[in-house]
VOKOLGU-572293 format. One line per 4 residues: their letters; for each residue x, y, z of N, C-alpha, C, O. Coordinates in steps of 0.05 Angstrom, whole numbers. Example, Ala and Ser with C-alpha at 12.3 -4.5 7.8 and 13.67 -1.06 7.14 Angstrom:
BEGIN
as = 264/-114/156/246/-90/156/264/-66/156/285/-66/169; 257/-45/142/273/-21/143/258/1/157/268/23/161
END
This chain:
BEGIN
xxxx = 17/-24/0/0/0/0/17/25/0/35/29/17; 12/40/-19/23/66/-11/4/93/-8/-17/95/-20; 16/115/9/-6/137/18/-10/145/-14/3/143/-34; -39/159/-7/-50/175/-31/-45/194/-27/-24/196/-16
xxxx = -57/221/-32/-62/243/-41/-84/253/-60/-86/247/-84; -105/276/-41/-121/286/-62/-140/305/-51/-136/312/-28; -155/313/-61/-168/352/-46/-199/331/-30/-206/307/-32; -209/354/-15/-234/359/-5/-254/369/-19/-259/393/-14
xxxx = -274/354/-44/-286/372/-63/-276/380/-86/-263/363/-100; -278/412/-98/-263/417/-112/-253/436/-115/-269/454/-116; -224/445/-119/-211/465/-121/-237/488/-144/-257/482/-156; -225/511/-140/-228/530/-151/-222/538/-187/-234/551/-204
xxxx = -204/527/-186/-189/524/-208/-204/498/-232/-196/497/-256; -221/483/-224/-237/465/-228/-259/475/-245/-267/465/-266; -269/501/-231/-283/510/-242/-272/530/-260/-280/532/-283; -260/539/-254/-248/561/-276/-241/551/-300/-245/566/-320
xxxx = -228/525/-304/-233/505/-322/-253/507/-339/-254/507/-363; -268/508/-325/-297/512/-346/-312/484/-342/-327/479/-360; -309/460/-317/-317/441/-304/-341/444/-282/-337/458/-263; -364/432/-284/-392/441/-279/-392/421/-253/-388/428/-229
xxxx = -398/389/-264/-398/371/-257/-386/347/-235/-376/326/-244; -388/349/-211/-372/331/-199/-358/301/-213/-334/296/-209; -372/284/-227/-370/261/-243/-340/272/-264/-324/255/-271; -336/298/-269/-305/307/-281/-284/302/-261/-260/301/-267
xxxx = -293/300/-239/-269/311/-220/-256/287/-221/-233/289/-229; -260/270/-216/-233/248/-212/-214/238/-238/-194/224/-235; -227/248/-266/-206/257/-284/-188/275/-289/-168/275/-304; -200/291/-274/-187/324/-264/-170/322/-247/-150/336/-246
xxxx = -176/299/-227/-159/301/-203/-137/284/-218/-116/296/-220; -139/259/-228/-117/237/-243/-96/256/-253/-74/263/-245; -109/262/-275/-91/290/-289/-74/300/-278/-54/306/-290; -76/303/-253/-53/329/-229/-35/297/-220/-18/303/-204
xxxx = -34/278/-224/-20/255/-207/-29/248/-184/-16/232/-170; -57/260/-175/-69/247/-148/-82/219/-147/-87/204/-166; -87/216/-126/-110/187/-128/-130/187/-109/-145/168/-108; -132/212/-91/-158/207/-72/-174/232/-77/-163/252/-88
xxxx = -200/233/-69/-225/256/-76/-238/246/-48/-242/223/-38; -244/270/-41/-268/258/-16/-294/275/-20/-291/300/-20; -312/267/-23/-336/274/-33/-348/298/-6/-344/293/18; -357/314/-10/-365/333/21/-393/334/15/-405/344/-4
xxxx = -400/319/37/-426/323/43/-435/344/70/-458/341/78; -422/362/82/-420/371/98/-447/385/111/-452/382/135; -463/402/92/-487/410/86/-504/393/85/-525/404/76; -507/371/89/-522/351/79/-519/332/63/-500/336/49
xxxx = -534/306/57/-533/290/32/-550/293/17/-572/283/20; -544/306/-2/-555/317/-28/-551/310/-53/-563/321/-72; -528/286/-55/-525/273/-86/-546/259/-92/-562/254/-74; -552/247/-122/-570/238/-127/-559/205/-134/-535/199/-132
xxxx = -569/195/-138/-549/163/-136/-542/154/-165/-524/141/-174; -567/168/-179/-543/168/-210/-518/181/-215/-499/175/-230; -521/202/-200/-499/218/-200/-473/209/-188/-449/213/-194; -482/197/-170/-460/182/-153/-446/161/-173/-422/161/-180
xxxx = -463/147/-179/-456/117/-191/-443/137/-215/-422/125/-218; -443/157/-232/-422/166/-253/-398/169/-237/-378/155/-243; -397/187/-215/-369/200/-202/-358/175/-189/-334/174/-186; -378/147/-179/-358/122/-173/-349/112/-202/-324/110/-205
xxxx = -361/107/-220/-359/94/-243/-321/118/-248/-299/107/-246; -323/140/-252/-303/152/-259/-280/154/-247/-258/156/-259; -284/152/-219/-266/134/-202/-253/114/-209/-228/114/-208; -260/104/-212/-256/60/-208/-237/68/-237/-219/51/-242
xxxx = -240/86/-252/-230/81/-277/-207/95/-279/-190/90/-295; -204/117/-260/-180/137/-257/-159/121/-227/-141/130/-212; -169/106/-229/-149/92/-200/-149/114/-175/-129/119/-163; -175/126/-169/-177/150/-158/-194/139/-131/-218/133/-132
xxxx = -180/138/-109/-194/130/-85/-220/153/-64/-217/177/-57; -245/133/-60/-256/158/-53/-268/155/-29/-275/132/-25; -274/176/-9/-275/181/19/-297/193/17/-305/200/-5; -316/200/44/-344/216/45/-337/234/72/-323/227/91
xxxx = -351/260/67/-345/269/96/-378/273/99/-393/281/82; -384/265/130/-420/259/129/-420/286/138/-400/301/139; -450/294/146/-457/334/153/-437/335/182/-432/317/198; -430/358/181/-425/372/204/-441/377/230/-433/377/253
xxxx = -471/382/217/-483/382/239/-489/356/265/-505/358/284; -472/332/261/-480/310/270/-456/324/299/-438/341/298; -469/306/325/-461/317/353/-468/286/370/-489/279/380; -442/272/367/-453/254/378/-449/252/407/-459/232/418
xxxx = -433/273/423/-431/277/452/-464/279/462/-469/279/486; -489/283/436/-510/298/458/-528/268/462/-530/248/448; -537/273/482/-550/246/501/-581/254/506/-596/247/524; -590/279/475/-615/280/470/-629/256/450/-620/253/428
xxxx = -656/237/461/-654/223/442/-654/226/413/-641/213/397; -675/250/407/-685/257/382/-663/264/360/-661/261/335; -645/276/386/-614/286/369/-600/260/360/-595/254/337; -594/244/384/-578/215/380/-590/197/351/-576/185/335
xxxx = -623/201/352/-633/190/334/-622/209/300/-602/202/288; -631/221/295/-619/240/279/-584/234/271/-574/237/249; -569/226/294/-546/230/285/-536/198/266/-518/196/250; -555/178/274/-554/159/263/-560/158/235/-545/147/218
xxxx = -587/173/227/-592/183/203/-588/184/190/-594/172/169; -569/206/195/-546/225/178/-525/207/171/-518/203/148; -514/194/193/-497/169/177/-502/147/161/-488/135/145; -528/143/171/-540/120/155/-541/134/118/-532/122/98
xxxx = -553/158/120/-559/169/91/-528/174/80/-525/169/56; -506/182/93/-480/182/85/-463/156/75/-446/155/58; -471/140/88/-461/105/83/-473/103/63/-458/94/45; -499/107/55/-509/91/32/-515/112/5/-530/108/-15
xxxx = -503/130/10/-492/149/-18/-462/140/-19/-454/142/-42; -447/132/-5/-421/123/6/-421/90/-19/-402/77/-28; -438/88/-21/-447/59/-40/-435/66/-70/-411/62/-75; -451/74/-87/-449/79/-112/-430/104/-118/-427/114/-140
xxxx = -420/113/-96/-391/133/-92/-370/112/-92/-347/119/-96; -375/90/-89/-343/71/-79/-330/81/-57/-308/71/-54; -335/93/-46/-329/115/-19/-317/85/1/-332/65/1; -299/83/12/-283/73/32/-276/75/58/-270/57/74
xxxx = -278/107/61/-274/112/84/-302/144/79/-312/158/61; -305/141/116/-334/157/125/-323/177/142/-317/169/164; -321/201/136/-308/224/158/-332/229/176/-355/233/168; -324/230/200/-350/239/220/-347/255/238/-342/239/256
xxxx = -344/281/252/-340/295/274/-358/286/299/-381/279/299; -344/288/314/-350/282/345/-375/303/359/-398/302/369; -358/319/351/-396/347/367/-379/366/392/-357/366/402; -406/382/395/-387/398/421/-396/389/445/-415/375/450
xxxx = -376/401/461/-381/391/497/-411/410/499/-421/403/520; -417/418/494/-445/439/514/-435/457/537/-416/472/542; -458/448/551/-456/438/581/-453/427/603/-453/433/627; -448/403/582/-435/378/594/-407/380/597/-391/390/582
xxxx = -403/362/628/-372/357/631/-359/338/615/-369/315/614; -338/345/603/-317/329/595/-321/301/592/-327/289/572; -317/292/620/-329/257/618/-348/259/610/-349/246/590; -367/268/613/-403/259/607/-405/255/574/-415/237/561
xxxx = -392/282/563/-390/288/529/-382/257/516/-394/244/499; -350/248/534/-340/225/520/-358/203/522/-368/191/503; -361/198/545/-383/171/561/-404/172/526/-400/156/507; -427/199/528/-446/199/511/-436/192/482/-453/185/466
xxxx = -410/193/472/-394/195/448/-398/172/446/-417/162/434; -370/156/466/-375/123/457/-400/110/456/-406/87/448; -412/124/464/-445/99/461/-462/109/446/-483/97/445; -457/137/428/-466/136/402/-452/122/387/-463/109/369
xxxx = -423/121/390/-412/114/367/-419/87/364/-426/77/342; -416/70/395/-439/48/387/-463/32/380/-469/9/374; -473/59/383/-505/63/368/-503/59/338/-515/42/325; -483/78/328/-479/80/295/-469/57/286/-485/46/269
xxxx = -446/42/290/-431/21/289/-456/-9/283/-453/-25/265; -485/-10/309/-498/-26/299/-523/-14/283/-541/-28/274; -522/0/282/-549/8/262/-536/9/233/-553/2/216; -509/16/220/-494/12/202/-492/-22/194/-494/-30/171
xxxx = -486/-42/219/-492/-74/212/-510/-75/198/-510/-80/174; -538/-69/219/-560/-76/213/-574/-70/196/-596/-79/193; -560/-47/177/-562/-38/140/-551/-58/134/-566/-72/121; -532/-66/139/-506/-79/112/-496/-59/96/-495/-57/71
xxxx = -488/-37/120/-471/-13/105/-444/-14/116/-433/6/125; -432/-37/117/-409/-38/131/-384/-35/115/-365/-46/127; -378/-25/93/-364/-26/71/-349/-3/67/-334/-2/47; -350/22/86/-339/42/86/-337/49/120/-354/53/137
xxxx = -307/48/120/-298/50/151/-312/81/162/-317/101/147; -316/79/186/-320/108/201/-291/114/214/-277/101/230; -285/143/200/-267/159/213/-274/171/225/-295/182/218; -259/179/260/-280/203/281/-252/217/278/-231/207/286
xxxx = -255/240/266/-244/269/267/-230/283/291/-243/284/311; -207/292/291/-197/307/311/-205/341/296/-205/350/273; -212/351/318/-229/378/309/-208/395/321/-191/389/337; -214/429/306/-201/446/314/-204/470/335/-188/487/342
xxxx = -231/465/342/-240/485/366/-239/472/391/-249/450/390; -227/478/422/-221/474/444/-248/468/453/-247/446/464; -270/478/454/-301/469/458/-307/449/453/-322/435/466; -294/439/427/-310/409/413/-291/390/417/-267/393/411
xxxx = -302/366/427/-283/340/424/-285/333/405/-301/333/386; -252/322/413/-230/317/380/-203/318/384/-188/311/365; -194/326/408/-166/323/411/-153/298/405/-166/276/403; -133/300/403/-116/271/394/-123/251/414/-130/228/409
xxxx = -121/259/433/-128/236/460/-154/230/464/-159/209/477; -174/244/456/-203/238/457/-202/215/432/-210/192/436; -193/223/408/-205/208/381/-182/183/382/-187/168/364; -165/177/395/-153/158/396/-164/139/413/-163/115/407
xxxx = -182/151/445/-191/136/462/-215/123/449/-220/100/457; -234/135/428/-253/123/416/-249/110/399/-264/91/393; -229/115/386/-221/86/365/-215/67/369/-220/49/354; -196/64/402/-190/44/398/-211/28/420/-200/12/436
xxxx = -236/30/421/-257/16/422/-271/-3/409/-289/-19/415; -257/7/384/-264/-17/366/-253/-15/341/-249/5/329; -248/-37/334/-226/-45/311/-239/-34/284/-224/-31/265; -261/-31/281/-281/-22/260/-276/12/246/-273/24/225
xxxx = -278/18/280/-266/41/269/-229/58/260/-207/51/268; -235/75/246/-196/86/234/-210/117/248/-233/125/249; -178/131/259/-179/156/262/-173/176/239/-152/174/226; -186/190/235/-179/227/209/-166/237/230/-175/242/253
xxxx = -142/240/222/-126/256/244/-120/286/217/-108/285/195; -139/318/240/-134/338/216/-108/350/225/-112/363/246; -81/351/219/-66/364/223/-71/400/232/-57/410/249; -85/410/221/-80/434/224/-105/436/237/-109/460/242
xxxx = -127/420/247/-142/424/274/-122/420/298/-123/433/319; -105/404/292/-87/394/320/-80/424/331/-86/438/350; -63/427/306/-47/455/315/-61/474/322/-49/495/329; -81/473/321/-99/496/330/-106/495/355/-102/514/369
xxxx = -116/479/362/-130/463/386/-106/468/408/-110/473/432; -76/464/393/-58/475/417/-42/487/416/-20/482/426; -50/512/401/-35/536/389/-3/536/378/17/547/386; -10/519/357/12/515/341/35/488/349/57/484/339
xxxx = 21/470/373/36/449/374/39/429/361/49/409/372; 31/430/330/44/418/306/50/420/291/40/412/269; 79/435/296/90/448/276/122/429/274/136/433/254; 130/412/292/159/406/289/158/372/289/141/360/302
xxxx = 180/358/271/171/336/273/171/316/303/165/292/306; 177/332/315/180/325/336/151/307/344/148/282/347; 126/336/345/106/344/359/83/317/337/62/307/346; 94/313/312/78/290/296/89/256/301/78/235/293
xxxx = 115/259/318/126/227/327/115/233/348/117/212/360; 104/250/363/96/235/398/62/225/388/52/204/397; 49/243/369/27/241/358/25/212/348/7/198/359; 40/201/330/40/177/321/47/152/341/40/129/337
xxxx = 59/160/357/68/145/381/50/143/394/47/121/404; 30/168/402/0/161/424/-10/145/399/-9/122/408; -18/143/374/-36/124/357/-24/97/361/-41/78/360; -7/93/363/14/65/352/7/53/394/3/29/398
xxxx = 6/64/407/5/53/435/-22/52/439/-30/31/451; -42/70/431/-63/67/428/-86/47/422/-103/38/437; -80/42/384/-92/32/366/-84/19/354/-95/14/332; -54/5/363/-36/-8/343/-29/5/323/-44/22/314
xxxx = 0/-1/310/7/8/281/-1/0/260/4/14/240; -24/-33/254/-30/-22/234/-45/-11/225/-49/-10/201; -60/3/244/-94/19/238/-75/48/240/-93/64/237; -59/59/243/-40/78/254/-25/84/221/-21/105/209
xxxx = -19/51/213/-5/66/187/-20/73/158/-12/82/137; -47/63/167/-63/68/145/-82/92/147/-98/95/128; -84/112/169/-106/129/188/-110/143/154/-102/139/131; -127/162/170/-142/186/146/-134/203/159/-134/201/183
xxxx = -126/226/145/-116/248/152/-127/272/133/-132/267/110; -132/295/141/-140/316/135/-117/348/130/-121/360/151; -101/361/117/-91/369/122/-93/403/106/-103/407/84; -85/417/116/-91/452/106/-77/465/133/-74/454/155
xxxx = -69/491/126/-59/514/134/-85/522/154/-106/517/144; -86/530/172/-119/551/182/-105/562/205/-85/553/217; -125/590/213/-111/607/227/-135/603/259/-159/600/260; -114/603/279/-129/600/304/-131/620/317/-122/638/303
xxxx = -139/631/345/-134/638/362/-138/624/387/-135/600/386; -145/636/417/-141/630/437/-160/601/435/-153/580/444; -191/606/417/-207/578/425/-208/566/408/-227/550/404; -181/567/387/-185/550/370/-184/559/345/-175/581/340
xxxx = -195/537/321/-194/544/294/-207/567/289/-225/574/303; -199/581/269/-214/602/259/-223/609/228/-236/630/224; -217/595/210/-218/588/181/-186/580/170/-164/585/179; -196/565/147/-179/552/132/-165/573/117/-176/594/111
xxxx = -138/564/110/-126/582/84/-117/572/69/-132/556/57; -88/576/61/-77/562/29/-46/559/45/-36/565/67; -37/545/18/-13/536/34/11/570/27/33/569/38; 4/593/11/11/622/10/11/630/43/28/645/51
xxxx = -5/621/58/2/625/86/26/627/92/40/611/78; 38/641/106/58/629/123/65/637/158/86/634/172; 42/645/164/42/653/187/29/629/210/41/629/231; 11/614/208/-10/597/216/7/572/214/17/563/235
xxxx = 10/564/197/16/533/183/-8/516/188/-32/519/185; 12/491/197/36/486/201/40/472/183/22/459/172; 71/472/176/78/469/150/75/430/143/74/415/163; 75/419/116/79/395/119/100/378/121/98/354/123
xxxx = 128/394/121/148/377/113/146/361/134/147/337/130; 145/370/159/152/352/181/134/322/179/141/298/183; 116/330/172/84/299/168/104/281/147/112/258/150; 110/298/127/119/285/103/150/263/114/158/240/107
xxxx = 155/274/124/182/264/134/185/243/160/205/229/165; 165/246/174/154/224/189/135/197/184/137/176/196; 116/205/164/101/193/153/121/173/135/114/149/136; 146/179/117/160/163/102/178/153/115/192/137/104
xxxx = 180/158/129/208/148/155/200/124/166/216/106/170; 165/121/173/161/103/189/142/82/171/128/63/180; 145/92/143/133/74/123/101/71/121/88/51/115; 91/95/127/58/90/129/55/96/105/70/107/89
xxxx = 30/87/103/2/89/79/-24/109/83/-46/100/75; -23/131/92/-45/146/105/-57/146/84/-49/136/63; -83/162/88/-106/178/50/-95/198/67/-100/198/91; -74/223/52/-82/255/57/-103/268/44/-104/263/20
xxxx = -120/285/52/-138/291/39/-136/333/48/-142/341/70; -129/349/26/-127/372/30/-146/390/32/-156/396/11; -155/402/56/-174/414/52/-167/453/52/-178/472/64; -152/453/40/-140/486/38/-168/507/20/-180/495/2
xxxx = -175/531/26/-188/548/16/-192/550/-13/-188/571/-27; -201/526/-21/-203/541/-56/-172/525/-72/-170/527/-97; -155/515/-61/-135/504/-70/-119/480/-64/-95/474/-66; -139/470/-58/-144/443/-41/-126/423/-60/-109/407/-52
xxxx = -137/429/-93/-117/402/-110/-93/415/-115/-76/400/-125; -86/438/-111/-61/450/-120/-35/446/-96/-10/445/-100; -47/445/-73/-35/444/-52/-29/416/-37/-9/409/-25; -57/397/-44/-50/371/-50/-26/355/-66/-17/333/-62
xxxx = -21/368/-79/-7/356/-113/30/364/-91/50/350/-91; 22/393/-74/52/401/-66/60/387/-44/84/382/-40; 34/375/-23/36/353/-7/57/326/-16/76/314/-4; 46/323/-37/54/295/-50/82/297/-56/102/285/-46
xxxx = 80/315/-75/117/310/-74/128/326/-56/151/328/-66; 129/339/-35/144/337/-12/143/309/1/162/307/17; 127/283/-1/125/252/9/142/250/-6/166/249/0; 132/248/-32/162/228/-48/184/235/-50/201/219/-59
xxxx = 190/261/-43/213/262/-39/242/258/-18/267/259/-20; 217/253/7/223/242/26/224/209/27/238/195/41; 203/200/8/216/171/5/233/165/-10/235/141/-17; 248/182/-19/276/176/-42/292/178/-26/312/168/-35
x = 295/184/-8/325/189/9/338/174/19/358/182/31
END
């Protein structure tokens, strides 16, 4: 196995192309030398399943691997039923657009703390997440792993130590580890390779290495302050970061296979494509 590379959606530049159509994009994406696309459902699931079945069909044919990120609005810390019910939903309708996408892996965010303490948020987490886990059986939507997200705001669980403690609850699930939520979440503590081997080191003691060398990862520049993320940028940043070489150089050192998946402002495949060969050029060495 080797790591991929490939945007969140579609760059900007996609369109400027004069490209309408999602079902283009993973020829579009081939073209640049990538191989992964993650479909954003973030807003909702709103594809239509013919539509889908073209953009998997176009896939499968571009050697182009593909990922789903389900809505944002899902909160699985809340221990409301109507909500809990709902959050199942949303995954359930994400899994099975996740079908005729060829979709592999399922991005999912965790939710915010509220009012609730800390423990209570996690407690309520794991037993949605085991809520989702069997209502996903009991589809036979089991064909696209759930990733639980490390998030970038200090309010919402997602820290590395939260999304590691829930994964490794069950072997079913892989962690999206977002690099530049990390660094946000602890004002710039991932920026040196240092600060990405203790990271891989809590996964590998965690969750074992091989769910560790295959994780999903999310990666972009974004600017924080005191609580956290505050929007995404481009990799023209250079104040925020944090930069990739260090991922790149850890990640090939220790021989993983991650999906990077770029979610930069509008430049997501351009910045992806600069991801990649900063990797290979770290695996030439």
């Amino acid at each position: 196995m080797e790591a991929r590379f490939g945007p969140a959606g579609n760059s900007e530049s996609f369109a400027a192309e004069g490209f309408k159509k999602s079902e283009d994009a993973p020829a579009w994406i081939a073209a640049r030398g990538l191989t992964a696309f993650e479909y954003q459902c973030g807003r909702g699931v709103r594809c239509g399943e013919d539509t889908a079945k073209r953009i998997g069909a176009a896939a499968r044919a571009h050697g182009v691997q593909m990922s789903i990120h389900a809505p944002y609005f899902i909160n699985l810390s809340s221990e409301e039923s109507e909500r809990m019910e709902k959050n199942i939903g949303y995954v359930l309708d994400t899994a099975r657009l996740a079908v005729p996408l060829g979709a592999v892996r399922m991005v999912v965010h965790c939710g915010g703390q509220g009012k609730l303490t800390r423990e209570r948020a996690m407690r309520n987490t794991h037993e949605n997440v085991k809520n989702i886990l069997r209502a996903l059986e009991e589809e036979h939507l089991t064909g696209c792993a759930v990733c639980l997200e490390t998030m970038g705001k200090k309010s919402v669980l997602g820290s590395a130590e939260e999304v590691c403690e829930l994964v490794a609850a069950d072997e079913r699930l892989l962690p999206c580890i977002d690099f530049g939520h990390l660094n946000c979440r602890t004002g710039g503590g991932m920026s040196t390779r240092e600060d990405v081997a203790r990271l891989f080191d809590r996964l590998e003691n965690g969750i074992g290495a091989e769910r560790t060398r295959i994780l999903h990862a999310h990666f972009s520049h974004i600017e924080y302050n005191d609580k956290g993320e505050v929007r995404h940028l481009t990799f023209s940043d250079t104040v925020y970061g944090p930069d990739f070489l260090p991922v790149a150089q850890e990640t090939a050192a220790r021989g993983y296979a991650p999906t990077f998946i770029c979610e930069s402002a509008g430049t997501q495949a351009e910045d992806a494509r600069m991801m990649m060969d900063l990797y290979k050029k770290e695996t030439e060495k």
